[in-house]
C-alpha positions as CSV (number, residue, x, y, z in Angstrom):
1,X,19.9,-20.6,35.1
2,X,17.3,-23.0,37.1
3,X,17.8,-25.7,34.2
4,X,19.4,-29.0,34.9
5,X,21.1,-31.4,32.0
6,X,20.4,-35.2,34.0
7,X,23.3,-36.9,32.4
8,X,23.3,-41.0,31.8
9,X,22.3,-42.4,35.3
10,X,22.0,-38.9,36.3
11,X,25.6,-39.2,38.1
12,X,26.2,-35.2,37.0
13,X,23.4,-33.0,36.6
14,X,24.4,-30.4,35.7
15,X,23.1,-26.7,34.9
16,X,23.4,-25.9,31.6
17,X,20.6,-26.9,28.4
18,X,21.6,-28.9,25.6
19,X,23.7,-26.5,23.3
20,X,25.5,-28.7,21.1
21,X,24.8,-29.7,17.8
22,X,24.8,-33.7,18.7
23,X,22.8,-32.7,21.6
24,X,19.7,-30.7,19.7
25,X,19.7,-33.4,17.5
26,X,18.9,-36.2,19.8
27,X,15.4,-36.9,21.1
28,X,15.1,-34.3,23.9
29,X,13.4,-34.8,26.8
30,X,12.1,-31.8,29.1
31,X,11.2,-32.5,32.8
32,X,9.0,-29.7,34.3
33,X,9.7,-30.1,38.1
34,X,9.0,-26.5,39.6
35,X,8.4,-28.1,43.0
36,X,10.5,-30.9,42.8
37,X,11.3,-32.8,45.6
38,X,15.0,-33.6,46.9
39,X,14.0,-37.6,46.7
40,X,12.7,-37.4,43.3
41,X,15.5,-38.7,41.3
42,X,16.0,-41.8,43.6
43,X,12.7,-42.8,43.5
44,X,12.6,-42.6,39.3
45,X,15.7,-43.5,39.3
46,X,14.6,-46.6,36.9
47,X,12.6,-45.0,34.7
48,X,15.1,-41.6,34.1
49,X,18.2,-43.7,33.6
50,X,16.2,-45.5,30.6
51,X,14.6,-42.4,28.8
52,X,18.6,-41.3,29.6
53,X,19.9,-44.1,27.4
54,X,17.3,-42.9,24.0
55,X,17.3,-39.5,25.1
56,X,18.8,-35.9,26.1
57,X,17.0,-35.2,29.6
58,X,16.8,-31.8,30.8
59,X,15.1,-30.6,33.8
60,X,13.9,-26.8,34.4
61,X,12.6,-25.5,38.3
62,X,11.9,-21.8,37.4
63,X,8.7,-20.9,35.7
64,X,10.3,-18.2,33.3
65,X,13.2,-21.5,32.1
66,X,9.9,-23.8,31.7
67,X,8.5,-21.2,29.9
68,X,11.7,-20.2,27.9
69,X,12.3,-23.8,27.3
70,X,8.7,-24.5,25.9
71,X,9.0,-21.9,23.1
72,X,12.6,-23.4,22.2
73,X,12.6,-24.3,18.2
74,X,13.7,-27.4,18.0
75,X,11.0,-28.0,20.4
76,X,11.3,-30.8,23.1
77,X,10.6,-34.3,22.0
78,X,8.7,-34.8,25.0
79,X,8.0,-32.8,28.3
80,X,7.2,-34.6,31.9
81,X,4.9,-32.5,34.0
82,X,6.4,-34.0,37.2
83,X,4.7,-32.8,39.7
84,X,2.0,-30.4,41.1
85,X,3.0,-27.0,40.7
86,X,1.2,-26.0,37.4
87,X,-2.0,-26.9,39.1
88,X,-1.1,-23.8,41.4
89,X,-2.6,-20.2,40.3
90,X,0.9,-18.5,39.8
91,X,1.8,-20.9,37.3
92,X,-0.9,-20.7,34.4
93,X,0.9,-19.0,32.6
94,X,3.6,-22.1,32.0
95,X,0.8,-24.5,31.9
96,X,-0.6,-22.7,29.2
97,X,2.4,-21.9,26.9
98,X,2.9,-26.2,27.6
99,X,-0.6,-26.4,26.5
100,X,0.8,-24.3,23.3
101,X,3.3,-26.4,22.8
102,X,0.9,-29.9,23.0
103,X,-1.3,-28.0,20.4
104,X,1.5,-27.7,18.3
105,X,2.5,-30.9,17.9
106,X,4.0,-31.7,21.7
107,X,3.8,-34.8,23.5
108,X,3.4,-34.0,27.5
109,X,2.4,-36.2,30.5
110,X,1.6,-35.3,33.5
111,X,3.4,-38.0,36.0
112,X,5.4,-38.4,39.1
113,X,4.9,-36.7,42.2
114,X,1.6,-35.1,40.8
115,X,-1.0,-37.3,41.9
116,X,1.1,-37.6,45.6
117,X,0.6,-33.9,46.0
118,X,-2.2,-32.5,44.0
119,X,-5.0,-31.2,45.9
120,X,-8.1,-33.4,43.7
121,X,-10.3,-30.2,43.0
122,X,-7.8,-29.1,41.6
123,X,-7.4,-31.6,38.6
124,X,-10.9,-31.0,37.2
125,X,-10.3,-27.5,36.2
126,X,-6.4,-28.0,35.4
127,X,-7.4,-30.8,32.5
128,X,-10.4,-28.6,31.4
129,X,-7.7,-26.1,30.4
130,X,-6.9,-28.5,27.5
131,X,-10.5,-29.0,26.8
132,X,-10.4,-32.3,28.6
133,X,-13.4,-33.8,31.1
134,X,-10.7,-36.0,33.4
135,X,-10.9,-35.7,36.9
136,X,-10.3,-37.7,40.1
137,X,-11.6,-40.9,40.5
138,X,-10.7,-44.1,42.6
139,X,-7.5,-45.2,44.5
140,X,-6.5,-48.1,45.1
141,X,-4.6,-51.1,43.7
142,X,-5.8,-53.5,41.1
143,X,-4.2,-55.6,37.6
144,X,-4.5,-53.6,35.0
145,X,-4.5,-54.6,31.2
146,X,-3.1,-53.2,28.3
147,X,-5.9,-52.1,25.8
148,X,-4.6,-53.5,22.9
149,X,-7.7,-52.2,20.4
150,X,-6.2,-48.7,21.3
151,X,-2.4,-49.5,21.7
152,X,-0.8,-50.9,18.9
153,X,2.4,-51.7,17.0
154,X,5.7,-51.1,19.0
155,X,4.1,-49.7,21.9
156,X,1.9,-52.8,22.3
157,X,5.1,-54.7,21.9
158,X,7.0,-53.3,24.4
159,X,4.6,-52.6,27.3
160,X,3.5,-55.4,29.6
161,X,0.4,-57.0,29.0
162,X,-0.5,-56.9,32.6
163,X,0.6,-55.9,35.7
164,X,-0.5,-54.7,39.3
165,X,-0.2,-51.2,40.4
166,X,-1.7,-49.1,43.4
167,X,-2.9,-45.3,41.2
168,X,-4.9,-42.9,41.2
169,X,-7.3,-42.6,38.2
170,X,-8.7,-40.0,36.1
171,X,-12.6,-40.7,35.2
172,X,-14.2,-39.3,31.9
173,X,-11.8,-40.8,29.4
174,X,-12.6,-41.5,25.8
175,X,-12.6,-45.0,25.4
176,X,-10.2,-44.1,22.8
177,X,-7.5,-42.4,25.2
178,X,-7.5,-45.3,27.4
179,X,-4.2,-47.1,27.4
180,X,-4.8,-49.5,30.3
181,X,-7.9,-50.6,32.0
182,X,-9.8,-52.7,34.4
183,X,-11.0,-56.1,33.6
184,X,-14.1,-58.4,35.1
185,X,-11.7,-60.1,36.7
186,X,-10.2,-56.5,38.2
187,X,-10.8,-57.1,41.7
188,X,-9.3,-54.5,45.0
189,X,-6.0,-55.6,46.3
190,X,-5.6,-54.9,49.7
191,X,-4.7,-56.5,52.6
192,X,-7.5,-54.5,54.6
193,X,-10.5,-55.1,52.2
194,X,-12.3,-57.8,50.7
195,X,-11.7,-58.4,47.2
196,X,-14.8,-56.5,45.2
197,X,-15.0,-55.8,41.9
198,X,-13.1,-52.2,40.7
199,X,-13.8,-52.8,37.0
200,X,-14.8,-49.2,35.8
201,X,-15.3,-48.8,31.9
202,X,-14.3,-44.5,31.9
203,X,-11.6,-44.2,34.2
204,X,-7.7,-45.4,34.4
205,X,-4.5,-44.3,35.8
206,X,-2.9,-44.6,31.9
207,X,-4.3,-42.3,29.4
208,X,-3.2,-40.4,26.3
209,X,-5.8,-38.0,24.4
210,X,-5.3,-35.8,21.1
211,X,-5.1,-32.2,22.0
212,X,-4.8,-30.0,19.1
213,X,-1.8,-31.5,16.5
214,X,-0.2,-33.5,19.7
215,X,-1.0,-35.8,22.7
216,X,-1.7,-35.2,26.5
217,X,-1.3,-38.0,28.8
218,X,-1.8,-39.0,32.6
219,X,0.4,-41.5,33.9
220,X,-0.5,-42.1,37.9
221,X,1.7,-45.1,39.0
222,X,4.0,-46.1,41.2
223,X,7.9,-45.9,39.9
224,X,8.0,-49.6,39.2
225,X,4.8,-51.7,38.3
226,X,4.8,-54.5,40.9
């Protein structure tokens, strides 16, 4: 069974879903990592161990798991696309039963290792499945801010205000779905090239949209905002 349990600090994986009672009633948190890569869980190491602490993690590298895991009633509380692989032709058929499950209700973001190793003609028609216009956009590093007329109550509390990142962005986004975004005083950081102006009103690395009854996002980042 390709599935992995990540226990707390992801000391044990091991290779079994959640099947207790306790378990399936705890938030549950699916990572979809059909090409994951052997360095993965070091470099997230942060940001797993955390989501381990609220949350049951389980991770599935086999199209016909994702798939089986997808359809699973309770259904997950939240699935990570973690990397590239549902861009690729002989997987439509999971990122379609995920796009069932968003439509459903379903949280998913699309994070991790996909913006490293996405081909970027690629992203167009992968978000247009879901009815979305995103695509690629710019790359580089700038401050972001958090748009606080779109993120509110404990989310707003418990992000950062601020904070510097080097991402790729997705252009076409509702104002709406925007979560964080350039400023006028958004400017290139680089040690390379001079300091212009990267403020862009329809495009940021942080976005969540309605899809259906649940919520697509696209998180580009680094592992730890700088």
């Amino acid at each position: 069974m390709n599935s992995d349990s990540l226990s707390k600090g992801l000391a044990n994986p091991l290779d079994e879903p959640a099947t207790s009672v306790d378990e399936l009633s705890r938030n549950r948190v699916l990572l979809v990592s059909l090409n994951l890569q052997p360095y993965f869980d070091e470099m997230y190491k942060p940001l797993l161990d955390e989501l381990a602490l609220k949350s049951h993690l389980q991770r599935v590298k086999s199209a016909p798991s994702a798939i089986r895991l997808l359809s699973e009633q309770p259904a997950p509380t939240a699935v990570l696309d973690t990397d590239e692989a549902l861009t690729e032709p002989e997987n439509a058929g999971v990122w379609e039963r995920a796009l069932q499950y968003v439509r459903q209700g379903g949280t998913l973001v699309v994070m991790g290792h996909f913006p490293a190793f996405v081909r970027p003609l690629d992203i167009k028609p992968f978000f247009a499945k879901a009815g979305l216009p995103w695509e690629a956009a710019s790359y580089h590093r700038t401050t972001l801010s958090l748009n606080q007329a779109v993120v509110k109550g404990r989310a707003a509390s418990e992000l950062p205000e601020q904070y510097s990142q080097k991402a790729l962005a997705v252009k076409n986004v509702a104002p709406g779905d925007v979560w964080y975004h350039t400023t006028t005083d958004s400017v290139m950081e680089s040690r390379v090239f001079s300091p212009t102006s990267v403020h862009s009103l329809n495009e940021s690395p942080a976005v969540l949209a309605k899809v259906g009854s649940g919520k697509l996002g696209d998180y580009r980042a680094e592992p730890e905002p700088w």
